[in-house]
C-alpha positions as CSV (number, residue, x, y, z in Angstrom):
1,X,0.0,0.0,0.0
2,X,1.4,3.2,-1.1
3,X,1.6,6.2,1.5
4,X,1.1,9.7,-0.2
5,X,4.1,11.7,0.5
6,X,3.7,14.8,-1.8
7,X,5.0,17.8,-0.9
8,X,1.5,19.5,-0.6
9,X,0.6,16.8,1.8
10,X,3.4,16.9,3.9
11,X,2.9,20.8,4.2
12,X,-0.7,20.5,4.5
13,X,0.4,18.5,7.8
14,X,2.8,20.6,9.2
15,X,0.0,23.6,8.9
16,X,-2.3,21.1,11.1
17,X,0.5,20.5,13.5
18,X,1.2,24.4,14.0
19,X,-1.7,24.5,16.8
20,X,-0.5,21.5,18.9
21,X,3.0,22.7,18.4
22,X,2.4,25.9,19.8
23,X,0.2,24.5,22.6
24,X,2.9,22.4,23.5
25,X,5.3,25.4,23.4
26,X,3.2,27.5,25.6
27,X,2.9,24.7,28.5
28,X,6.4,24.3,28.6
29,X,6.9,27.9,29.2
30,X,4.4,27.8,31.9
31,X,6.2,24.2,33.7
32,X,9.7,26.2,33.3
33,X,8.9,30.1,33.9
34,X,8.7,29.3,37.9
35,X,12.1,27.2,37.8
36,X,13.8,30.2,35.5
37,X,12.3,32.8,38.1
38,X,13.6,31.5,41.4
39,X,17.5,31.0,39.3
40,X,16.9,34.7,38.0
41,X,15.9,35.5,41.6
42,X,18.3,33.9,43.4
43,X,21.4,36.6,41.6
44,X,19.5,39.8,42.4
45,X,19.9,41.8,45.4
46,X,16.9,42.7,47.8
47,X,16.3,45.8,46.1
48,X,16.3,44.9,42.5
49,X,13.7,42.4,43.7
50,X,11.2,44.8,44.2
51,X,12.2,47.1,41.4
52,X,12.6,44.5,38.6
53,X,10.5,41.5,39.9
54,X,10.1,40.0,36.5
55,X,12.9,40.6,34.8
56,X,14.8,37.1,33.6
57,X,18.2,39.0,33.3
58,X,19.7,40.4,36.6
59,X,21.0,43.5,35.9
60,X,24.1,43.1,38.5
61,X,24.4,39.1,39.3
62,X,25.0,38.9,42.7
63,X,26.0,35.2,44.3
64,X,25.5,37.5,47.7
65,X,22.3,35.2,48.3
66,X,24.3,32.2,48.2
67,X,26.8,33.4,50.7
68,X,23.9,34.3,52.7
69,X,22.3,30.9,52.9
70,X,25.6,29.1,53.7
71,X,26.5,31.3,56.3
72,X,23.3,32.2,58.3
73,X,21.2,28.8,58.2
74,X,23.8,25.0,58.9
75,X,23.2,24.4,55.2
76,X,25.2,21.3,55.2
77,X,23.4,19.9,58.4
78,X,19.9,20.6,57.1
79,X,21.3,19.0,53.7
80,X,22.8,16.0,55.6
81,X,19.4,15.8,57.2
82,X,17.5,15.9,53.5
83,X,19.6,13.5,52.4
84,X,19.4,10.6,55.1
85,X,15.8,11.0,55.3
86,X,15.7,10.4,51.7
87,X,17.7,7.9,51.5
88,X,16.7,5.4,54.4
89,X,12.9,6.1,52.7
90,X,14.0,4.9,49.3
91,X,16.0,1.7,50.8
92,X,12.9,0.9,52.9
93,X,10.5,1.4,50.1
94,X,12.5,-0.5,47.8
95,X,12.9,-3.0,50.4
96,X,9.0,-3.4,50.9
97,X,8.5,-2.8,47.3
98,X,10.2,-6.4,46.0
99,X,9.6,-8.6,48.9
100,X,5.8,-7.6,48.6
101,X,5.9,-7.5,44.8
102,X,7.7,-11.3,44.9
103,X,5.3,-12.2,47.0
104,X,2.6,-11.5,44.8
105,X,3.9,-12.7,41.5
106,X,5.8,-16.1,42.8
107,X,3.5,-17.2,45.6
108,X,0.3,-18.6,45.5
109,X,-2.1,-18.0,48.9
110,X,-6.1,-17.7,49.9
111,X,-7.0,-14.3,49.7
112,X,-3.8,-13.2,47.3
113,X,-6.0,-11.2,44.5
114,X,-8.1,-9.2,47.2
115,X,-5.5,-8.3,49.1
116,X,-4.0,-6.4,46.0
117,X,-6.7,-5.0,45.6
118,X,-6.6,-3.6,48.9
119,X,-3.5,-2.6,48.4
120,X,-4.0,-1.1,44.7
121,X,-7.0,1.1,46.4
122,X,-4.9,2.9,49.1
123,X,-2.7,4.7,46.0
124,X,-6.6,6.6,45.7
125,X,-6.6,7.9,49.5
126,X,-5.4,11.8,49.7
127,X,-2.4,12.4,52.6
128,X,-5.0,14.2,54.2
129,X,-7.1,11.1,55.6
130,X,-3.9,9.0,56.9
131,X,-2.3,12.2,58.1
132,X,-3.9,12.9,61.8
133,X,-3.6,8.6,62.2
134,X,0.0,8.9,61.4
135,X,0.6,11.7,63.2
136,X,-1.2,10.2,66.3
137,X,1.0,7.0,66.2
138,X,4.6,9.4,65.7
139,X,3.7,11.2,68.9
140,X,3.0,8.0,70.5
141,X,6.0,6.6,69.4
142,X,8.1,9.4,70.9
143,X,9.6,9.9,67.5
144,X,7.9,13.9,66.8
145,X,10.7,16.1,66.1
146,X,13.0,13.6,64.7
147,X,14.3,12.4,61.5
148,X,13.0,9.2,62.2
149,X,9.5,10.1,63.1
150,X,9.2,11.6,59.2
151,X,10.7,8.9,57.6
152,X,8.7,6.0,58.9
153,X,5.3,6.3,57.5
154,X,7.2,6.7,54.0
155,X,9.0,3.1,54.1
156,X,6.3,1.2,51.9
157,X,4.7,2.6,48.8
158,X,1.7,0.8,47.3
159,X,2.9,2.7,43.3
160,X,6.5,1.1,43.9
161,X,5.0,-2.4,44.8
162,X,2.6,-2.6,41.7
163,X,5.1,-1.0,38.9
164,X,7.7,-3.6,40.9
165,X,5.4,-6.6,40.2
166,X,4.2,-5.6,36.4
167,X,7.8,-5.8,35.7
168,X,8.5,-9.0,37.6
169,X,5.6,-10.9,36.0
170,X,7.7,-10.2,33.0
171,X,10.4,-12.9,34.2
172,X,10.3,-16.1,31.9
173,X,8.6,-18.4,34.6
174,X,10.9,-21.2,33.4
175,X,14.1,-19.9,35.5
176,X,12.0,-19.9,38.3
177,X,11.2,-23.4,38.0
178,X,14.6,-24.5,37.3
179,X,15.5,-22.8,41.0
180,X,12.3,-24.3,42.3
181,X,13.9,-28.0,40.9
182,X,17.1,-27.4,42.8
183,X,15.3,-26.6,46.5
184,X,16.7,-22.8,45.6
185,X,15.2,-20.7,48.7
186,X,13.0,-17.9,47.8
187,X,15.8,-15.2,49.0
188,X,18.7,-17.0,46.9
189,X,16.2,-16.6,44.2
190,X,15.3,-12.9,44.7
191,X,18.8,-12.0,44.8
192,X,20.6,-13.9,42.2
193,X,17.4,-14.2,39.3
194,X,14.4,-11.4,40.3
195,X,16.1,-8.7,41.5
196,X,19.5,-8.5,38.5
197,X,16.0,-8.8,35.6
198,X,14.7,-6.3,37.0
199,X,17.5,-3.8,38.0
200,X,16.3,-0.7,36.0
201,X,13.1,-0.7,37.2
202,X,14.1,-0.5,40.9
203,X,17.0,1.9,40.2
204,X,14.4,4.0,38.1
205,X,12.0,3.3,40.9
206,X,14.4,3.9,43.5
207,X,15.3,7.8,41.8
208,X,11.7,8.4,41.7
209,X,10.9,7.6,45.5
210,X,14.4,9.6,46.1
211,X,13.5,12.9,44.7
212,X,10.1,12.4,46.3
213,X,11.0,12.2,49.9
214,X,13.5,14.9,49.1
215,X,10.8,17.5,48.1
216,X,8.5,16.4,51.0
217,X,7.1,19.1,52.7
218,X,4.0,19.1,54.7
219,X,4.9,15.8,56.7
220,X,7.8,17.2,58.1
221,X,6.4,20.7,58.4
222,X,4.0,18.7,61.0
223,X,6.7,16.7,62.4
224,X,10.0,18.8,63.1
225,X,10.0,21.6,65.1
226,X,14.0,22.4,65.8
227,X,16.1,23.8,63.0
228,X,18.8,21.5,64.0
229,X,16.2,18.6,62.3
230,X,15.1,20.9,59.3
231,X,15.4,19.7,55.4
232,X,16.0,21.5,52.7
233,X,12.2,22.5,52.0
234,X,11.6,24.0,55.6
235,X,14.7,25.9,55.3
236,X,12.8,28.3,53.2
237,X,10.6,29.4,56.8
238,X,14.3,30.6,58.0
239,X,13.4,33.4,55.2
240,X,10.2,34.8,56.5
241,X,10.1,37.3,59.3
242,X,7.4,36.8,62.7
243,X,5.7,40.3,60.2
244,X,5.5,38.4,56.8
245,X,8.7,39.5,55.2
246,X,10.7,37.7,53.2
247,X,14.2,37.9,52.1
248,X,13.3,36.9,48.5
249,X,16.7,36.4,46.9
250,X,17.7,34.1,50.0
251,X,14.5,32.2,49.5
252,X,15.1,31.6,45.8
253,X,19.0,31.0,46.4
254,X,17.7,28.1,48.6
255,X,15.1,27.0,46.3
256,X,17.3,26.4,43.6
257,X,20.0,24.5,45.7
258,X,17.2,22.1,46.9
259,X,15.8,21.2,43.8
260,X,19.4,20.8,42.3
261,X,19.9,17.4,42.7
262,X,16.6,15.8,41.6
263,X,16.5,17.9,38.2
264,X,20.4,16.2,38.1
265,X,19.2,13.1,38.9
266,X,15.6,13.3,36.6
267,X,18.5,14.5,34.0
268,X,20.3,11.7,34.1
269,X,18.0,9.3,34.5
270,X,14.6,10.2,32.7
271,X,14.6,7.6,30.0
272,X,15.1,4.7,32.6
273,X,12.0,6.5,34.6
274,X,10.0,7.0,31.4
275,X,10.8,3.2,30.1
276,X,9.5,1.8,33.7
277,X,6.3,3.3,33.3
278,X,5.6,2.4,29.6
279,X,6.9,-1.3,31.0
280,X,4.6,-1.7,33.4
281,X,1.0,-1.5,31.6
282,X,2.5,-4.3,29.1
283,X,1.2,-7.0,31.2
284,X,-2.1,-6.8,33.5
């Protein structure tokens, strides 16, 4: 069958295209305009805030903002701080994620479908509803005002454990009954077989639940009250005055250093992210 590749045809396409192209154009100047406002930000002075609040181009670059954070707030603790929390959430998650995901792909128990379901319907529940219960249970715990108490109701995510199991269902069922031949136990298997098959979807996984828990804020906005616990996103309160002010360029200068590393990471990594979740509809 022959496909009609005139010239008038392809330029009648293009015209038709001009519309979704521009569309497209416009809502990735709206995504980026915040993320280019808080860099332009961040290089003015106090002053040229006010007097030039949207201007892109600082008219002197300043890095005095940057000084500023580093030297009145313990950046590096409160980054130290962002970072474990992060990172003990993403083991965890990952953690729970494949034992929970193995366990519903390679076992075979009463009651296994319903309580997937279960599980599949708590991704639908806002933070709001689970918020009070968890905060209840924290404060019980002892654990309010600690890094701890924000990072335990993060350490199983019912997202991780479905995209986890779409791409473990995936596994040729064959080496699993080779292992199952030779009296393999289930955590030899998981480690030597599941877990290599599947390595870029939990390191994708793993980057997603990263950046995440690094941007969290209203969790530990309930949770920590002394600086010395702060992350990187309630560093920004240091910023605003007991009247309401705010020292804008500081604010910005802090914003940008906190969402640094995810867009490095998302950079790095965003066709290992986008290739787990095309993956994981290919099998029901």
């Amino acid at each position: 069958m022959k496909t009609d590749r005139s010239p008038d045809t392809r330029r009648s396409k293009q015209k038709s295209d001009l519309p979704w192209h521009f569309l497209m154009l416009v809502v990735v100047v709206v995504m980026l305009y915040p993320i280019v406002f808080a860099v332009s930000t961040s290089f003015k002075t106090l002053p040229e805030v006010y007097s030039n609040s949207f201007g892109i181009i600082p008219k002197a670059p300043t890095l005095n903002a940057y000084k500023g954070v580093i030297s009145k707030i313990p950046f590096f603790k409160i980054t130290f701080n962002t970072f474990f929390v992060a990172t003990l959430v993403t083991l965890f998650k990952l953690l729970t994620g494949v034992l929970a995901a193995y366990s519903f792909v390679f076992f075979d128990y009463k009651g296994k479908k319903l309580m997937y379901f279960i599980l599949i319907c708590t991704i639908f529940i806002p933070f709001t509803v689970t918020m009070i219960p968890n905060f209840i249970t924290i404060s019980r715990l002892g654990l309010k005002d600690s890094l701890l108490g924000v990072a335990l109701p993060q350490m199983a995510d019912a997202t991780g454990i479905f995209l986890l199991r779409q791409h473990m269902r995936g596994i040729p069922k064959s080496l699993l009954e080779v292992a199952e031949l030779e009296k393999t136990p289930h955590f030899t298997r998981l480690r030597t077989i599941v877990v290599p098959m599947i390595k870029p979807a939990v390191f994708s996984i793993g980057i997603i639940f990263f950046v995440n828990s690094w941007n969290e804020y209203v969790w530990p906005s309930l949770i920590i009250k002394s600086e010395a616990n702060y992350t990187l996103s309630l560093a920004l309160q240091m910023f605003v005055s007991a009247e309401g002010g705010v020292d804008v360029p500081m604010a910005m200068a802090t914003s940008v250093l906190t969402m640094l590393l995810p867009l490095v990471l998302y950079a790095f990594c965003q066709r290992f992210i986008i290739e787990t979740f095309s993956q994981s509809g290919i099998k029901g």
